[in-house]
C-alpha positions in Angstrom: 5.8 15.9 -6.8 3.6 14.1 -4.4 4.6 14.2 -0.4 5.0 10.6 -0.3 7.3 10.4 -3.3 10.6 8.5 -2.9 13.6 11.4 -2.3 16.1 11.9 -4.1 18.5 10.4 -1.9 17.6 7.8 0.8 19.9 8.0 4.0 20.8 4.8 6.2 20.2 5.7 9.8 22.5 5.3 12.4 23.2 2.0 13.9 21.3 0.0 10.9 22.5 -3.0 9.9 23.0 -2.8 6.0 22.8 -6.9 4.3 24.7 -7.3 1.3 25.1 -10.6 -1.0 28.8 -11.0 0.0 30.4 -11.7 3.0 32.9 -8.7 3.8 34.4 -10.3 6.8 37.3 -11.7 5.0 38.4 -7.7 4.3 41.0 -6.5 6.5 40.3 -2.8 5.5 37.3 -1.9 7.2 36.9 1.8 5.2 37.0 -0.5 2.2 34.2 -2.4 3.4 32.6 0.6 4.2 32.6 2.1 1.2 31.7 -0.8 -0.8 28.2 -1.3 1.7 27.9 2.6 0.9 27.7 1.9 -2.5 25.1 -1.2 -2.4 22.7 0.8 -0.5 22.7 3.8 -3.4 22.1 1.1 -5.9 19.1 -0.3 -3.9 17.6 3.5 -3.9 18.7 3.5 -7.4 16.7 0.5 -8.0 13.5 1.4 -6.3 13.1 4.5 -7.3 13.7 3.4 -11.2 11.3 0.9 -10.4 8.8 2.8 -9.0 8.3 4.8 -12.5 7.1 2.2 -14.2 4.7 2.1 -11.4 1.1 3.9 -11.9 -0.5 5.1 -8.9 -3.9 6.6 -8.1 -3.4 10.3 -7.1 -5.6 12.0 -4.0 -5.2 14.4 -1.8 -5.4 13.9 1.5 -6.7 16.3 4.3 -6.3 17.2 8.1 -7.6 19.4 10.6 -5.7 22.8 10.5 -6.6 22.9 8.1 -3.4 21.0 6.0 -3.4 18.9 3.1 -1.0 17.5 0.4 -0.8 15.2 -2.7 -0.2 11.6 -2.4 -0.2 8.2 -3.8 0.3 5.8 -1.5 -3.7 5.4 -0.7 -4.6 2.0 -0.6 -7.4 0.0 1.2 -6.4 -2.4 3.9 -9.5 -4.6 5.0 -13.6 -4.5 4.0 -14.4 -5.5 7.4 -13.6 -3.8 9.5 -13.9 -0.7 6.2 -9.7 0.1 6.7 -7.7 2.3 4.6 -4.6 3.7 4.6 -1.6 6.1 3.0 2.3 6.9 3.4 3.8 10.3 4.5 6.8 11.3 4.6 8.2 11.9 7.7 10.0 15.6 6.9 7.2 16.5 5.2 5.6 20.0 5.9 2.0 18.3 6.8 3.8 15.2 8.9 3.1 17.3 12.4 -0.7 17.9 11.2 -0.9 14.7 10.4 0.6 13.1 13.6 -2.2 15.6 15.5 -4.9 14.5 13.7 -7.7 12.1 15.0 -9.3 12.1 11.0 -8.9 12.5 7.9 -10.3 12.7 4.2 -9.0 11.3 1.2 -10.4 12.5 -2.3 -10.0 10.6 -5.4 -9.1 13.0 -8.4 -9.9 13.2 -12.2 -7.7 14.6 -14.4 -9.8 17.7 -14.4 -8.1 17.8 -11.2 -4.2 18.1 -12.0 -4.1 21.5 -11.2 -5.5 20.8 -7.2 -2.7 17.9 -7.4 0.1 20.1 -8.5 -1.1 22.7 -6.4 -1.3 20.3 -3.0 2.0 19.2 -3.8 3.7 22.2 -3.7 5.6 23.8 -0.7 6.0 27.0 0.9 2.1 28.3 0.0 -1.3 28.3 1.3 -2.6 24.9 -0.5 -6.1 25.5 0.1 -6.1 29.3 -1.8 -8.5 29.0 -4.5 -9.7 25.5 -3.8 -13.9 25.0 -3.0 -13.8 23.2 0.5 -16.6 22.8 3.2 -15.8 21.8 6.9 -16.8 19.0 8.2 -16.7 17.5 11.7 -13.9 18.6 14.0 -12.9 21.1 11.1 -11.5 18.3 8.5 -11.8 20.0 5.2 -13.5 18.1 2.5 -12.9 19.5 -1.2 -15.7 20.1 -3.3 -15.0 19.2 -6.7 -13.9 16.2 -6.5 -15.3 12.9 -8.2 -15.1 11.0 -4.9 -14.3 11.2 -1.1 -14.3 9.2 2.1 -13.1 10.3 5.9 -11.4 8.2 8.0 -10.8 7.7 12.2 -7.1 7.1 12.7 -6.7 3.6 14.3 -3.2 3.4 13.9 0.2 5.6 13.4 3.8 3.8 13.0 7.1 5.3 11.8 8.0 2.7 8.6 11.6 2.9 7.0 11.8 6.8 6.2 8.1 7.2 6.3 5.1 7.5 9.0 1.7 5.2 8.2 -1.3 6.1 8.9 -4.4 3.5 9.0 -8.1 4.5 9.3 -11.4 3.2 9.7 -13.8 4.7 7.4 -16.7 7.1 8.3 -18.3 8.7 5.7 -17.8 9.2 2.0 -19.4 10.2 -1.5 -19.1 9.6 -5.7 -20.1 12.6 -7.1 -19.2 11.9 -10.8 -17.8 9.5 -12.9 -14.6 11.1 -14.0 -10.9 9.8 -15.7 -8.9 8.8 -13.0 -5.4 10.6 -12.4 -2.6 9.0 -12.0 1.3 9.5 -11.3 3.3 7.5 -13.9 7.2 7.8 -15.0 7.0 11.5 -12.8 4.4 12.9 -14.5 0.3 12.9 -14.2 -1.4 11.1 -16.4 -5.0 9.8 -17.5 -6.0 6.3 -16.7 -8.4 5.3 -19.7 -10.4 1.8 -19.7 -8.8 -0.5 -22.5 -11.4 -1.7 -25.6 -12.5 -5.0 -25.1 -10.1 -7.8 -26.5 -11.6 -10.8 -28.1 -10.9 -14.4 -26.3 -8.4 -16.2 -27.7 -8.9 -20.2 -27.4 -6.5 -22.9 -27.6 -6.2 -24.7 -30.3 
């Protein structure tokens, strides 16, 4: 499972308010109350993390300096101009204190001849990089071979979100080095993203 995937059980921190649709105020049992605002926050977890199943995402792996690496889907672009980008990261993951070091990075966009460098960036306790082609770049960020594309990345901006640390970057460099079937994550599995036959126009009558 990606880095960035939604746990398995979300915590509320200390000293967070928690916003329900009722007004408990009226309850003169205050362990009621908090067991009942206990409750509504599982369900919300519940909720999102049902939801997000149904959600397809692009799979990469991402890269620091160390060199470290893991799998994630939260990659998303963030402005043309200035050429942003950014991605999610949990923030008890094993790469987070790479990651917080790092002034770049590299993202690489898989195919789905690529499942077994996304399985194997996603697991923990192991040397992610055994096996995998890489060349060093600049200020030793490791760049993966055979991949169908790639881009780097100068961090502009880290922030703590929720449960999770963002990381934004202004794109360097980059490459396409085949056209391939994009991977994706979908309903906890990887899957193949395939272009849909064209559909005929239907017109009003």
């Amino acid at each position: 499972m990606p880095e960035n995937a939604m746990p398995d059980r979300a915590q509320t921190p200390k000293g967070t308010d928690v916003i329900t649709s009722e007004n408990h105020s009226a309850q003169s049992s205050t362990a009621f109350a908090a067991t009942n605002v206990a409750a509504t926050t599982v369900a919300a977890d519940d909720i999102l993390r049902s939801t997000l199943r149904r959600h397809a995402a692009g799979v990469t792996v991402i890269t620091v300096p160390g060199p470290a690496g893991f799998t994630a889907t939260s990659f998303t672009s963030v402005s043309l101009r200035p050429p942003l980008v950014s991605f999610f990261l949990g923030l008890g993951a094993s790469t987070a204190p790479a990651v917080r070091e790092a002034d770049r990075f590299a993202v690489h966009l898989l195919g789905t001849q690529n499942a077994d460098v996304a399985r194997q960036f996603a697991r923990s306790g192991v040397d992610r990089f055994q096996g995998i082609a890489w060349t060093e770049h600049e200020d030793g960020l490791p760049v993966l071979d055979d991949v169908p594309a790639w881009l780097t990345a100068r961090v502009t901006l880290r922030q703590p979100v929720g449960d999770h640390l963002l990381v934004v970057g202004e794109v360097e460099t980059g490459a396409v080095r085949q056209e391939a079937t994009a991977l994706v994550h979908h309903d906890g599995a990887f899957a193949a993203a395939r272009q849909l036959p064209p559909q005929p126009i239907r017109r009003a009558s």
